[in-house]
The first five atom37 places (N, CA, C, CB, O) and aatype in JSON, in Angstrom:
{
  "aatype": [20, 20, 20, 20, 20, 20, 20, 20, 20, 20, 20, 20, 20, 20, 20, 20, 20, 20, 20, 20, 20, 20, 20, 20, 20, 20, 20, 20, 20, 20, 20, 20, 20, 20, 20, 20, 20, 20, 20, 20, 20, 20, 20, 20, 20, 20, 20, 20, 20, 20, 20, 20, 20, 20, 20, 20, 20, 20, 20, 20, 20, 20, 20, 20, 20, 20, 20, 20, 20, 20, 20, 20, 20, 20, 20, 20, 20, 20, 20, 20, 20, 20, 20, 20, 20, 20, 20, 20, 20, 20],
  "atom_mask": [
    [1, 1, 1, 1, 1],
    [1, 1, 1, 1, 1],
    [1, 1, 1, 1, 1],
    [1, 1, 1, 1, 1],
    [1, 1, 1, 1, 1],
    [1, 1, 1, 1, 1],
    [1, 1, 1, 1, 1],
    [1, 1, 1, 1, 1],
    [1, 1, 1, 1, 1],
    [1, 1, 1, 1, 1],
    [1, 1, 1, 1, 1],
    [1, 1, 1, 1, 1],
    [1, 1, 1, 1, 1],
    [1, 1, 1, 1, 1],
    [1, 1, 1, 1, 1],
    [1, 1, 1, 1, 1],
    [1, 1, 1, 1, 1],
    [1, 1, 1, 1, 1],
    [1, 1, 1, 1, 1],
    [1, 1, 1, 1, 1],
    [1, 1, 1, 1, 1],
    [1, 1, 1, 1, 1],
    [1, 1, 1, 1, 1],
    [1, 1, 1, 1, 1],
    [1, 1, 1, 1, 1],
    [1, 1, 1, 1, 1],
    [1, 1, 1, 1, 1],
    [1, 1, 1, 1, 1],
    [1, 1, 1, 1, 1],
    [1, 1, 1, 1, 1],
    [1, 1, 1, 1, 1],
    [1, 1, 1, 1, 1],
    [1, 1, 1, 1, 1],
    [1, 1, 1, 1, 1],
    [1, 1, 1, 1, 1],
    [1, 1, 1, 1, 1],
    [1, 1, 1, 1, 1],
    [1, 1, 1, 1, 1],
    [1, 1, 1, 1, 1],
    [1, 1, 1, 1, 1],
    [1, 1, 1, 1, 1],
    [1, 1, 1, 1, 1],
    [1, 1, 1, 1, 1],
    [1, 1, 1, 1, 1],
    [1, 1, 1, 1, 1],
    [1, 1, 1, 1, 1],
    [1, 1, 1, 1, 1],
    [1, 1, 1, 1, 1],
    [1, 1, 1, 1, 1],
    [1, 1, 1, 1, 1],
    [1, 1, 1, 1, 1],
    [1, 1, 1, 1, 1],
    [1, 1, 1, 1, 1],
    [1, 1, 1, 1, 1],
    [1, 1, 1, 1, 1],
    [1, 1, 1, 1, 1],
    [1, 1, 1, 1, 1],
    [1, 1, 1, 1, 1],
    [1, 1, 1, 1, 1],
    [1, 1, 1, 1, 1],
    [1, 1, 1, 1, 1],
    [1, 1, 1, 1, 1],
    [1, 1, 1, 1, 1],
    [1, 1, 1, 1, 1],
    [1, 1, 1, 1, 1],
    [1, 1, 1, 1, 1],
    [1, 1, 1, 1, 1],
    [1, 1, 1, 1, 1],
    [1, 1, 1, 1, 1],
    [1, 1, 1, 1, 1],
    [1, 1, 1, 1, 1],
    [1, 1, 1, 1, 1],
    [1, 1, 1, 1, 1],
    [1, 1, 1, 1, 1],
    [1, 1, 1, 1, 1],
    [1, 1, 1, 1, 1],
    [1, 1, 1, 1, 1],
    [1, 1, 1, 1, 1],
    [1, 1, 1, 1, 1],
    [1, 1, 1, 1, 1],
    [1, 1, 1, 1, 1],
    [1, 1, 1, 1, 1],
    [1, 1, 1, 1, 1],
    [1, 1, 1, 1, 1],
    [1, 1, 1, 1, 1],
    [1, 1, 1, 1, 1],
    [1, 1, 1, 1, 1],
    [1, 1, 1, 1, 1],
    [1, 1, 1, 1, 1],
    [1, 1, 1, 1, 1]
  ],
  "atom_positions": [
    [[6.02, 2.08, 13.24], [5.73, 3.15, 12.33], [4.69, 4.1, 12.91], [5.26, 2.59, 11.03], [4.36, 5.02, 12.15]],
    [[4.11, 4.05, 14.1], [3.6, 4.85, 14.96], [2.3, 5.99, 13.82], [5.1, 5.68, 15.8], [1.11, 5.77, 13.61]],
    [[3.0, 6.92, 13.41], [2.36, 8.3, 12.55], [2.2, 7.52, 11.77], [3.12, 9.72, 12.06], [2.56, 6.35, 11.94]],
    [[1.41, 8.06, 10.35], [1.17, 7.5, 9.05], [1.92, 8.85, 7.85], [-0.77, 7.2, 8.91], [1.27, 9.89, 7.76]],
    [[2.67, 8.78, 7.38], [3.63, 9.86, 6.83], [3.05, 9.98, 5.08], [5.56, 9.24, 7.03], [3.75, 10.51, 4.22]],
    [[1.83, 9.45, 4.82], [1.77, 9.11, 3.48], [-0.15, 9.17, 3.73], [2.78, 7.38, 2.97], [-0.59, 8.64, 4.75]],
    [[-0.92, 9.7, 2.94], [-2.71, 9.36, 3.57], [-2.76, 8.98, 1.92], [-4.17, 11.1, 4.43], [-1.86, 8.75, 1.12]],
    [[-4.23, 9.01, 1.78], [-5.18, 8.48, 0.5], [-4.99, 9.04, -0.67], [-6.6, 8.65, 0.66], [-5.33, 10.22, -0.6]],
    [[-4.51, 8.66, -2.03], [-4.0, 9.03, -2.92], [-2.61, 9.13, -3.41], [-4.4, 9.74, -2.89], [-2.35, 9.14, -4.61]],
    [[-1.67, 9.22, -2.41], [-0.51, 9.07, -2.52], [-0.33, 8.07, -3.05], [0.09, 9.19, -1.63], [-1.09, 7.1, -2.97]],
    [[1.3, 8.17, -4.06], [1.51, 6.55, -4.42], [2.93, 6.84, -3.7], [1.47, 5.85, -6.41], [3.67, 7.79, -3.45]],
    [[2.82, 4.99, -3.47], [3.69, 4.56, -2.53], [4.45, 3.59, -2.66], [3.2, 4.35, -1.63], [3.68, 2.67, -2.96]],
    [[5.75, 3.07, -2.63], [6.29, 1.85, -2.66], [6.78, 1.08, -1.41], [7.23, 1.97, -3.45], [7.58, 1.58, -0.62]],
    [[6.41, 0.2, -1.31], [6.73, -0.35, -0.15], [7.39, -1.63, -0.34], [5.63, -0.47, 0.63], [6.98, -2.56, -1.04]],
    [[8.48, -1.58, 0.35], [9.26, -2.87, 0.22], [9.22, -3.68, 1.65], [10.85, -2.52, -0.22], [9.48, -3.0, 2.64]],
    [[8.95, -4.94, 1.84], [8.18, -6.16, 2.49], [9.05, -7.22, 2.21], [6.66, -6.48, 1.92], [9.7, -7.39, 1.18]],
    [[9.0, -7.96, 3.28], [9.72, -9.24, 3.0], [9.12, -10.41, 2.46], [10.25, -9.66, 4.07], [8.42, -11.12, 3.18]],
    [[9.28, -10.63, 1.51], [8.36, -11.74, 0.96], [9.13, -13.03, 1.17], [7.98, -11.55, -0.64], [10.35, -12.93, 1.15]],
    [[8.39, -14.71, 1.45], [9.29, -15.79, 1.8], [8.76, -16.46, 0.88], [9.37, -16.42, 3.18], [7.6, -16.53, 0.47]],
    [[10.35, -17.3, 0.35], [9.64, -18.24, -0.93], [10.77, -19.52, -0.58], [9.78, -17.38, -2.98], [11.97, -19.71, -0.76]],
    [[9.59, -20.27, 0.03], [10.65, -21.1, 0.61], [11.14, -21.15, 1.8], [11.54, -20.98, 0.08], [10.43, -20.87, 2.76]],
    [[12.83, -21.61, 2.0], [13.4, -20.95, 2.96], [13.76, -19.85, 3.11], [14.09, -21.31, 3.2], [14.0, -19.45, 4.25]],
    [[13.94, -18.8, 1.71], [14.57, -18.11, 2.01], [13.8, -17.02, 1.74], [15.64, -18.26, 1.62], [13.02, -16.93, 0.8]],
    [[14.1, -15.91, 2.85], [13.27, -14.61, 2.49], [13.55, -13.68, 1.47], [13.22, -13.82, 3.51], [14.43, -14.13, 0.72]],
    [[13.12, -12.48, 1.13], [13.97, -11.44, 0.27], [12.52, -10.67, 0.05], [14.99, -12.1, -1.35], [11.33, -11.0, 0.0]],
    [[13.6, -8.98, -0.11], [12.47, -7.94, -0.34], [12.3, -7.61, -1.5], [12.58, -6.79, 0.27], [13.12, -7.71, -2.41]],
    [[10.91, -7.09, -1.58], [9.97, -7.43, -2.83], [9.84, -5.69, -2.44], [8.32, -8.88, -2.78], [9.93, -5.1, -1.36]],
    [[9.57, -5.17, -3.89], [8.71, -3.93, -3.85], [7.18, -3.67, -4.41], [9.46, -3.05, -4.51], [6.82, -4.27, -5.42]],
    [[6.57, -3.06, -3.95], [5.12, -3.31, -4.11], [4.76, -2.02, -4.42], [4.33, -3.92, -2.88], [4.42, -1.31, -3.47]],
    [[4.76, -1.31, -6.04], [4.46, -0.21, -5.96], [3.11, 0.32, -6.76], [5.55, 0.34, -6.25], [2.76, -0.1, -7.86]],
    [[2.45, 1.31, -6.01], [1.28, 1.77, -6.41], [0.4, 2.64, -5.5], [0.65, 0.74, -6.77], [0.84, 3.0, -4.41]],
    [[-1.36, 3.14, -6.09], [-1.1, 4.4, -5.29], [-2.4, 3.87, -3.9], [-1.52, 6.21, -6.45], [-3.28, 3.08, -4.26]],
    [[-2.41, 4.24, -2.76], [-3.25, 4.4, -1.55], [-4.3, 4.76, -2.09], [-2.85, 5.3, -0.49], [-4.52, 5.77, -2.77]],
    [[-5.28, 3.57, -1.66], [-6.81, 3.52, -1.82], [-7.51, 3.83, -0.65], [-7.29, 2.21, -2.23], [-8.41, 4.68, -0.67]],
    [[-7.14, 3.14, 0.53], [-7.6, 3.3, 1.34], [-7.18, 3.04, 2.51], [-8.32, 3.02, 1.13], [-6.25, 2.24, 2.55]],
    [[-7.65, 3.57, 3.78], [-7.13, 3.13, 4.89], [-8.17, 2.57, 6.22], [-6.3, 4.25, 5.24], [-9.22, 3.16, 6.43]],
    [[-7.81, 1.54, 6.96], [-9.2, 1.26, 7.96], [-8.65, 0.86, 9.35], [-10.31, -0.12, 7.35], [-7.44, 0.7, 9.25]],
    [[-8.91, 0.72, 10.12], [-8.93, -0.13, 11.31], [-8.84, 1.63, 12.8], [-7.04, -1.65, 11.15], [-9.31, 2.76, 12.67]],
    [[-8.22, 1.14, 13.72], [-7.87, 1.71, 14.71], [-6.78, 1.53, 15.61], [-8.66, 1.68, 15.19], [-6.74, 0.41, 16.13]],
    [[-5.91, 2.31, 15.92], [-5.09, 2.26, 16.4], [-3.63, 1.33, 16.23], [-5.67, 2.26, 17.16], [-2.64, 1.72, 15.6]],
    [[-3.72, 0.09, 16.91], [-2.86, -0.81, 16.86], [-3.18, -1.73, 15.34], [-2.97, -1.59, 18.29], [-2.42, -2.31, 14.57]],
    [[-4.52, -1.55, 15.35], [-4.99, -2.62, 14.13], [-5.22, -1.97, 12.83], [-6.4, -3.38, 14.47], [-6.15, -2.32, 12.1]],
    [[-4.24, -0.83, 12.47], [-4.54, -0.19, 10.97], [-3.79, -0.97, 9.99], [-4.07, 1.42, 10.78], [-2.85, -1.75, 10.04]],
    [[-4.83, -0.3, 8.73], [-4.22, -0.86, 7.47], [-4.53, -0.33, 6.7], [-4.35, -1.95, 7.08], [-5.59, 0.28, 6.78]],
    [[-3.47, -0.26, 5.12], [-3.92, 0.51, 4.32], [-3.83, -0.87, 3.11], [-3.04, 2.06, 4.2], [-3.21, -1.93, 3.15]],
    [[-4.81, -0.23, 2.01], [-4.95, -0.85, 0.52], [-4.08, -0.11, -0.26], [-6.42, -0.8, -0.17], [-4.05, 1.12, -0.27]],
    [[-3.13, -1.12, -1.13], [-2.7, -0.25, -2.16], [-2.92, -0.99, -3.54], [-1.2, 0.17, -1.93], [-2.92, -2.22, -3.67]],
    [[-3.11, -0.06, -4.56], [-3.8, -1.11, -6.0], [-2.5, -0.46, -6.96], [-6.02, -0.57, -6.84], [-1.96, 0.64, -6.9]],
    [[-2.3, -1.39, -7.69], [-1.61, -1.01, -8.78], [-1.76, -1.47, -10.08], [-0.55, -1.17, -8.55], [-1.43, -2.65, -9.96]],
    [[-2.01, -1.33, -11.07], [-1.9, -1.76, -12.25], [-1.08, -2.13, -13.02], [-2.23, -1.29, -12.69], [-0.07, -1.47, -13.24]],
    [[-1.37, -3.4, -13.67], [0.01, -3.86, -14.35], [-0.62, -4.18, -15.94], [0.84, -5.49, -13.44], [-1.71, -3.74, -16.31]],
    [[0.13, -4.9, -16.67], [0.15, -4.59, -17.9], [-1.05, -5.28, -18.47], [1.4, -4.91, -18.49], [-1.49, -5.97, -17.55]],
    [[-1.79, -5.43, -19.54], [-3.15, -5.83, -19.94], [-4.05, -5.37, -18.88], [-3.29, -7.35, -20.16], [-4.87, -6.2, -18.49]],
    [[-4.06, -3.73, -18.1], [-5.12, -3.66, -17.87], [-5.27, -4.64, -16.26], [-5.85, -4.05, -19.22], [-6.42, -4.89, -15.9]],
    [[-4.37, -5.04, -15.59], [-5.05, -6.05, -14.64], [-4.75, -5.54, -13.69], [-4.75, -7.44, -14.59], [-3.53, -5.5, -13.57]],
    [[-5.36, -5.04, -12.76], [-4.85, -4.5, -11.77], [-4.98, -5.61, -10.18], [-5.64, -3.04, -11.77], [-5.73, -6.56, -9.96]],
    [[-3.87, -4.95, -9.27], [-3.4, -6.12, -8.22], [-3.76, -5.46, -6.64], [-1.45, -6.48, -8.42], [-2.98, -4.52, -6.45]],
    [[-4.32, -5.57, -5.92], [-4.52, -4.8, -4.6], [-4.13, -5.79, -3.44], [-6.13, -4.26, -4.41], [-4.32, -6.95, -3.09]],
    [[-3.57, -4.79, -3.1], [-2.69, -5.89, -1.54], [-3.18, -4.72, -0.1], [0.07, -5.96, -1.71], [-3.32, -3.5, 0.05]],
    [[-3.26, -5.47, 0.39], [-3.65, -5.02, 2.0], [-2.44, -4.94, 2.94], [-4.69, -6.15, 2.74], [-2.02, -6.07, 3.18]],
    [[-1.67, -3.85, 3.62], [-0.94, -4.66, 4.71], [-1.27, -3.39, 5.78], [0.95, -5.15, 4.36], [-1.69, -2.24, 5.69]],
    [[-0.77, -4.41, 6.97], [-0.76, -3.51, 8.0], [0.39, -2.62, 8.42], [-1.05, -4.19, 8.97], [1.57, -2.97, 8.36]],
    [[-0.01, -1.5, 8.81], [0.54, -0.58, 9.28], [2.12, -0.54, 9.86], [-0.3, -0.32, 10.07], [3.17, -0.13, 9.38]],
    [[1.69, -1.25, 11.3], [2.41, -1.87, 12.63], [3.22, -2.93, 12.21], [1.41, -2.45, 13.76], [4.16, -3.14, 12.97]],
    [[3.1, -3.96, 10.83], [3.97, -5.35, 10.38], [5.27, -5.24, 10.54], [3.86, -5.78, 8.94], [5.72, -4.29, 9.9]],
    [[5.97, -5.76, 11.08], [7.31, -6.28, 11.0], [7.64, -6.96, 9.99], [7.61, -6.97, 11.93], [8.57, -7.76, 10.1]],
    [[6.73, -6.75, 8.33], [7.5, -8.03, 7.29], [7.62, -6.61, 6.46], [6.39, -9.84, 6.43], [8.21, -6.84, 5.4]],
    [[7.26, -5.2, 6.59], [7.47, -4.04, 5.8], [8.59, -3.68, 6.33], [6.46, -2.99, 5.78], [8.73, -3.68, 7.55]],
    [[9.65, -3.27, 5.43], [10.87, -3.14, 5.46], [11.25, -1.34, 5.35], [11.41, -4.13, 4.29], [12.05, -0.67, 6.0]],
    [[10.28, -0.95, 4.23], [10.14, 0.51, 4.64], [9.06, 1.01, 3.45], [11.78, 1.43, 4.62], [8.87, 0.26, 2.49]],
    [[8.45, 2.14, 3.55], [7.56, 2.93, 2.85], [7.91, 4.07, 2.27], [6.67, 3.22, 3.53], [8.07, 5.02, 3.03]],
    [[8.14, 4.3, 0.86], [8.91, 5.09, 0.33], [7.56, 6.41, -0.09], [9.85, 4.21, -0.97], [6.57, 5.73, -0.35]],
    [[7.23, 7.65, -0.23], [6.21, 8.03, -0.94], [6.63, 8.39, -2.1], [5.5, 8.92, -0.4], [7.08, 9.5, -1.81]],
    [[6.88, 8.21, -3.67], [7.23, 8.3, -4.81], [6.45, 9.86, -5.5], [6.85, 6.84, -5.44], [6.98, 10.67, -6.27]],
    [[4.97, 9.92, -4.89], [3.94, 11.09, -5.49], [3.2, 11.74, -4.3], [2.72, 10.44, -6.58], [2.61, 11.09, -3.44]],
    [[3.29, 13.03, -4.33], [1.67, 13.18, -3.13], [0.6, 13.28, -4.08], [1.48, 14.85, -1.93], [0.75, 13.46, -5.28]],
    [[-0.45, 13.15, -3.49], [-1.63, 13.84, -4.65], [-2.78, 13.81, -3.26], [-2.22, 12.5, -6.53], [-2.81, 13.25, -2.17]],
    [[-3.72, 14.83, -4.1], [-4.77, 15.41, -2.72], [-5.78, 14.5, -3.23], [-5.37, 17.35, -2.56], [-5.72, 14.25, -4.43]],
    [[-6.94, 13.8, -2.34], [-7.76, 13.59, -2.85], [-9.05, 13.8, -1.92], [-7.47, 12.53, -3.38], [-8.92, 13.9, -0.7]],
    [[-10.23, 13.87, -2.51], [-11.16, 14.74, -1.78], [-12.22, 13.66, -1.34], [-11.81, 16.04, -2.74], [-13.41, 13.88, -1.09]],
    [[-11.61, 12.51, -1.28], [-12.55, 11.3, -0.93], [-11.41, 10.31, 0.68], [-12.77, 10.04, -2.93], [-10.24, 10.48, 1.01]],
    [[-12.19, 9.63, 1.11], [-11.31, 8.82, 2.07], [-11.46, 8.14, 2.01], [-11.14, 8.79, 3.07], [-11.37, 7.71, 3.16]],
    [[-12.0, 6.53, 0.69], [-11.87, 5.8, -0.45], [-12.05, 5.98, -1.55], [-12.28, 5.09, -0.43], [-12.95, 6.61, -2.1]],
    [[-11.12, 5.37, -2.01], [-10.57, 5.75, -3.62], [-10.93, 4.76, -4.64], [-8.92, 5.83, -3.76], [-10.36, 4.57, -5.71]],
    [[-12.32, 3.96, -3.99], [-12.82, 2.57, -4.69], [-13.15, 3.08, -5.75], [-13.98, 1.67, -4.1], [-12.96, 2.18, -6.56]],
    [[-13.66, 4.22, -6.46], [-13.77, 4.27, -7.89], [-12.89, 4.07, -8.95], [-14.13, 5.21, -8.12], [-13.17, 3.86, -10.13]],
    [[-11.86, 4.15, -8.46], [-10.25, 3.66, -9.06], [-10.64, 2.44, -9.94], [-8.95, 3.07, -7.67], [-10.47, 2.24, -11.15]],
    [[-11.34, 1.51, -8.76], [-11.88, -0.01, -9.71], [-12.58, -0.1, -10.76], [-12.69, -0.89, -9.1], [-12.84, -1.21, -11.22]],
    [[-12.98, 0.94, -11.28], [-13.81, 0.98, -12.03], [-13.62, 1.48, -13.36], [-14.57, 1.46, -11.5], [-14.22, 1.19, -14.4]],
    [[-12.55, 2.41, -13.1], [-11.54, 3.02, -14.39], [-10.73, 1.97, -14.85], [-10.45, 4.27, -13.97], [-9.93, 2.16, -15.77]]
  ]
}
């Protein structure tokens, strides 16, 4: 995945192979870009999403993974920060 086609604020869905068991199958993981860190070979982004009662779920993956199947962007949105940790707090 080389470029990053999606930055901070965007929401995103990403479908990943999740294993349960023997057997694998793709999962979608949707919600919006909090943040992003590392360098080069070793990036990663946070994505948080909220689900029902209020609970919200944040998953980490990397960039470069071979278990992401593809990255869809669903929203752009601008944001004027390059973490979006106040999100946690709303």
């Amino acid at each position: 995945m080389g470029g990053t086609l999606f930055k901070v604020g965007d929401s995103v869905r990403v479908t990943f192979k999740g294993v349960e068991g023997a057997k694998t199958r793709s999962a979608p993981f949707e919600g919006r870009v909090i943040a992003f860190r590392g360098e080069k070979g070793n990036k990663t982004f946070t994505v948080r999403k909220v689900m029902s009662a209020n609970v919200a779920v944040e998953r980490i993956f990397p960039i470069d993974s071979t278990v992401i199947d593809k990255i869809n962007v669903t929203k752009k949105e601008s944001a004027r920060r390059a973490k979006l940790y106040y999100l946690r707090r709303k």
